[in-house]
Structure formats: C-alpha cells, structure tokens
C-alpha angles and dihedrals in degrees: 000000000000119000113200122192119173097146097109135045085269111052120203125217120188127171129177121191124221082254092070108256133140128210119177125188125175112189111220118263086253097063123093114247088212104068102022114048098067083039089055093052095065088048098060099039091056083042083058098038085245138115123232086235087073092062106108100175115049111188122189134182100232100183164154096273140063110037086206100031098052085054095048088057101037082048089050105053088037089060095047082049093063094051095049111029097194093062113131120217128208109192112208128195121228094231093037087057085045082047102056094032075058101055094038090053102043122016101232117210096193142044116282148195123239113204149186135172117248094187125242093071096302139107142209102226135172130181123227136189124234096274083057092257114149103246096180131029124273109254142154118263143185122232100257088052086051101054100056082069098116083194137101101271112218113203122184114245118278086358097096138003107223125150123240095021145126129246127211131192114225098211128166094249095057091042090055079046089061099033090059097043094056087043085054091057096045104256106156131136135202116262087246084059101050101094135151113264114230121188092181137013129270124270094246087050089055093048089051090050089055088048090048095052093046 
C-alpha cells in the first residue's frame, strides 16, 4: 500500500510492504510537490528494500484542498498505474480523513462538522455522525451560513481560527490508517475514476468568468 497525500502545504507520503513495514515521509511545506514527491517515493521504498512496482493499493487524497496539490496525487498514482496495470486505487476524501483521525481521537458522541477554509470568506464543510460517516454532502459554504451549524466544528490544525472547536493532525500514519481501512472494505475506484475533487473553481476560472461578463 502507498498513501499520497499532497492536498495541503505539507504532503504525506506513507507506504507499508507486504512484509509488513511501514515508512513514512512528509516533505516540508517549502518544498515544491512537483518535483519531490516521485522523487520521495523512491526514497521510502528503497528505505524499505522494495520497488515501487511491488505496490498493489495506491491511495490518494483526491479533495477538496490544494488546486495544484490534488493534481500533483491524482498525476502521480495515475502514472504508476500506467506502469503497472493491475494497480488498484482507493480514492479518500480530505473531511472524511478529518472525519475518521476525529473520531479516533475523540470519541464524539454527537454529530459533527468537518471543516476547511477555502479562502475568500468560505469553507469546505461536511457533517458526520458519531461513527465518523458523512450524513450530509461535502459543499462549499459562507460564514453566515456557517454559523447556523449547531454542531462541534472540527478544524484541521493551523488551517482556521474558530472558537469552541476541535482540532485534528493530518499525519502519515493516520492517512495510511485510513487508506487501509478503506482498502479493507473494498473502496477502490478505476483510474478513470480517480479524479481531484474540486468544491469551487480555480482562481484563473474565475478570472476568466469576470473577463467574460465584461
């Protein structure tokens, strides 16, 4: 199993070998995605006396987050699946990630509210139950909207600054956690269906929206 996650300013990369061992490698939020997380993979499976070849699950957080991140993960598993055809792809969503590092964390007993800031005064948001499962859709909401939500809010760490809310750490051990237990149940997706999950459009489509009404 390898677990990208390139969706936020730090990515996360997480592999485990049939054998049984872990490596896990985050690259600093300085670094550029682009050029260092193909070339960290072949960091941590010679770390691990493996080739990337012998990977049979890629899992890849496809969103909301990161325009250019989510592109770089979803690039990157869809090129190792052309090299090896057999490849399976679990596809895993940012808030539901939030959602499951929550509940491991700290047992809810409530329904809660998984957020993250999609700039310009709006939020990517999702509800969960209890048990972590996504009661209602992921979408993008204002903060009068926002603030009707009755429920905990859970932020991820350094991402918001809300009062009265929970903050979770996206690490790579918890994103190869999730990536396995989704793997476990059966999740995966065809490459064609691996694809970045985007709540809004990009800067330079709304840019091109203002030029077109003018």
């Amino acid at each position: 199993m390898l677990a990208i996650n390139t969706a936020f300013m730090t990515a996360n990369l997480a592999l485990k070998t049939p054998k049984g061992l872990t490596v896990l490698k985050d690259i600093d939020a300085k670094s550029k995605h682009s050029e260092n997380v193909l070339k960290t993979i072949d960091e941590i499976c010679a770390q691990a006396e493996t080739n990337v070849l012998d990977v049979g699950t890629v899992a890849v957080v496809v969103g909301p987050g990161s325009f250019t991140g989510l592109r770089i993960g979803v690039a990157v598993a869809k090129a190792l699946g052309c090299v090896k055809k057999e490849l399976k792809f679990v596809a895993m969503s940012s808030l539901e990630l939030m959602a499951y590092i929550y509940v491991n964390k700290f047992k809810p007993n409530g329904d809660f509210l998984c957020i993250l800031n999609a700039l310009s005064g709006l939020y990517f948001v999702a509800k969960f139950n209890s048990d972590g499962i996504k009661i209602e859709k992921e979408s993008m909401i204002d903060g009068e909207t926002l603030a009707k939500y009755k429920e905990k809010l859970v932020l991820l760490q350094g991402d918001l600054n809300l009062n009265e809310a929970d903050i979770v750490e996206i690490t790579c051990q918890n994103v190869l956690d999730f990536a396995i237990k989704k793997e476990s149940e059966g999740e995966f997706v065809s490459e064609e269906q691996l694809e970045p999950v985007y709540l809004r459009s990009s800067q330079a489509e709304d840019n091109l929206k203002k030029i077109s009404k003018k």
